[in-house]
C-alpha positions as CSV (number, residue, x, y, z in Angstrom):
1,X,12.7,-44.0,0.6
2,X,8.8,-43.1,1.2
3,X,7.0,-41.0,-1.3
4,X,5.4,-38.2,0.6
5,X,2.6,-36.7,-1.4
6,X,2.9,-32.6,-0.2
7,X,-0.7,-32.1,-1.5
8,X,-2.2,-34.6,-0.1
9,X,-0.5,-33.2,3.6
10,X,-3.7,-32.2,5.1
11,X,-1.2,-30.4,7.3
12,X,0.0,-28.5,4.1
13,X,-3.7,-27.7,3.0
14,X,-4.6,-23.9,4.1
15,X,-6.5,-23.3,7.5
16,X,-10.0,-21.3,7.5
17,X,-8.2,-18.5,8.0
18,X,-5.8,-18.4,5.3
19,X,-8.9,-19.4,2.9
20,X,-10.9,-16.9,3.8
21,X,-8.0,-14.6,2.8
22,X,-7.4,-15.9,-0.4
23,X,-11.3,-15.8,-1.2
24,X,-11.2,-12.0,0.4
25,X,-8.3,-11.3,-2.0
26,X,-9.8,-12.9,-5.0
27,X,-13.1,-11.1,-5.0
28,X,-10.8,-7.8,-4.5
29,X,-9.4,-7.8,-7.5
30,X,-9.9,-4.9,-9.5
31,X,-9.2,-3.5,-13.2
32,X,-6.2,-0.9,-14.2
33,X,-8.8,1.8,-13.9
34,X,-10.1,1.0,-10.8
35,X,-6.7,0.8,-9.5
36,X,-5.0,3.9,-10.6
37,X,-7.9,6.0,-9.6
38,X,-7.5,4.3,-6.0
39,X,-3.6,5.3,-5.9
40,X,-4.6,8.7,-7.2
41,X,-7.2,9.5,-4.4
42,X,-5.2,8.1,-1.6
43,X,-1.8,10.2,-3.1
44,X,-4.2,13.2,-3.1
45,X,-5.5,12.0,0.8
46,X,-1.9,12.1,1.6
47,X,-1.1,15.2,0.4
48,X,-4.4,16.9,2.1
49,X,-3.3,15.3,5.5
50,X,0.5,16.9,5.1
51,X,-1.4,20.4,5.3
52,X,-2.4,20.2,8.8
53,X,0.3,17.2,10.2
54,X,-0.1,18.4,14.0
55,X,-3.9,17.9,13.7
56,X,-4.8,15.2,15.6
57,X,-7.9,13.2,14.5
58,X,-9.5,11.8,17.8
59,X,-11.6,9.2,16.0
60,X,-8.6,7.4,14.7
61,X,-6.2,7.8,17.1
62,X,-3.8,9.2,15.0
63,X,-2.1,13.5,14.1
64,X,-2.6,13.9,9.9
65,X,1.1,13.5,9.8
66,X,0.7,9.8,10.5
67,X,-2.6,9.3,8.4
68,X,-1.0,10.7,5.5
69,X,1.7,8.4,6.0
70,X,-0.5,5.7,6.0
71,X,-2.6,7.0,2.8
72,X,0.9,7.1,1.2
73,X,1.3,3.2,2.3
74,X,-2.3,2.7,0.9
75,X,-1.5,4.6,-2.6
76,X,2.0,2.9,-3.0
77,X,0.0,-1.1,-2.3
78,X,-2.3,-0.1,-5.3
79,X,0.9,1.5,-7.0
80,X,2.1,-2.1,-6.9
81,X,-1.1,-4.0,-8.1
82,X,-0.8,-2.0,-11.0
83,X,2.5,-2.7,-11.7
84,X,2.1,-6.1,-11.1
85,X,-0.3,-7.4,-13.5
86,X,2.0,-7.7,-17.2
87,X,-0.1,-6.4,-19.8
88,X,-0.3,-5.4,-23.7
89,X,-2.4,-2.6,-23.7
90,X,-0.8,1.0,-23.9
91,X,-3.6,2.4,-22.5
92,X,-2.7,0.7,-18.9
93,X,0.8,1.4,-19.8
94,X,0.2,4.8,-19.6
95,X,-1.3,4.5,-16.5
96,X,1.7,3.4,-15.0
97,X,4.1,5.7,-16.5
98,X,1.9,8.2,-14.9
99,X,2.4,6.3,-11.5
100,X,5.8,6.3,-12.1
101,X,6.0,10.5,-12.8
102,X,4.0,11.6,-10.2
103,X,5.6,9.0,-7.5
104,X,9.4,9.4,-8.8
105,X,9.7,13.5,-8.0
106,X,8.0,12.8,-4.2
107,X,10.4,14.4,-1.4
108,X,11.8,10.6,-0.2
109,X,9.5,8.4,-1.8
110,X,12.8,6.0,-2.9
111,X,14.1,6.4,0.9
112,X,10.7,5.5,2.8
113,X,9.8,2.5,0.1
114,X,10.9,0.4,-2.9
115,X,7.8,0.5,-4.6
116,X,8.7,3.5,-6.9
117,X,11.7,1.4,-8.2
118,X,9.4,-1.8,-8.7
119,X,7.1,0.7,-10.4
120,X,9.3,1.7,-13.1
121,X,10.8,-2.2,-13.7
122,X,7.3,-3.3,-14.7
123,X,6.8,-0.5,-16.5
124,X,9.8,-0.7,-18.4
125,X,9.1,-4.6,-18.8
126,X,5.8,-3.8,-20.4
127,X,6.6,-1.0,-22.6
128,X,9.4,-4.2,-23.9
129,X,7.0,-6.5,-24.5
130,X,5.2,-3.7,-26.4
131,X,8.3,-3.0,-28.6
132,X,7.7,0.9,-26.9
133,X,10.9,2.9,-26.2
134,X,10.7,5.2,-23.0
135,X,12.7,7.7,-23.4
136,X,13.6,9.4,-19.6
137,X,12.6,13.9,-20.5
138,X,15.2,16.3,-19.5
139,X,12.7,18.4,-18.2
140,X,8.9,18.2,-17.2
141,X,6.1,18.0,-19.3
142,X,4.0,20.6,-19.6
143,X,4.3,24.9,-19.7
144,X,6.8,26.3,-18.4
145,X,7.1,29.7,-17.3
């Protein structure tokens, strides 16, 4: 039986394409910080663009309806880098239990994506690996009136 070496394939080995995307994607990478405060001004982009969702915005093509949809889809991708990463500091924990308490009460968020869900495993995973206990609130934190 021959012994095919995969990496050695030079059909196997990424085109220029592909490289450049991985070399694009590397030199995105970003901190915790840098990604929460993304998913927080594209969730606050969306919620602008739901004011006026009839307004059609000639340069791109597109009525705020739809771009808020897609600042949603923008907020939710750096929802999920966020997520992604493990880590053993409870200061980016925290940043993703907020992710989690501001995405989880959005009108359909669990119907139009999965991300919320994927959200709260890794946040539950890391708050584990932390020995922290999260404890779901009956209520809402903050005054109430």
């Amino acid at each position: 039986m021959p012994e095919n070496d995969f990496a050695a394939d030079n059909a196997a080995f990424p085109n220029d394409a592909e490289m450049r995307l991985y070399a694009r994607a590397f030199e995105a990478s970003m901190t915790a910080d840098e990604l929460f405060l993304r998913w927080e001004s594209y969730l606050a982009h969306a919620m602008l663009l739901d004011q006026s969702p009839d307004c059609f915005h000639a340069d791109y093509g597109l009525n705020g309806r739809q771009l808020a949809e897609g600042a949603r889809i923008a907020a939710r991708r750096m929802a999920l880098l966020l997520a992604e990463a493990p880590t053993q500091l409870r200061a980016v924990l925290a940043l993703k239990v907020h992710t989690f308490e501001a995405m989880a009460p959005l009108d359909g968020e669990g119907n139009r994506s999965n991300a919320i869900f994927m959200v709260e495993a890794a946040m539950k995973a890391d708050a584990e690996r932390l020995d922290i206990v999260l404890l779901p609130l009956d209520r809402p934190i903050g005054p109430t009136q």
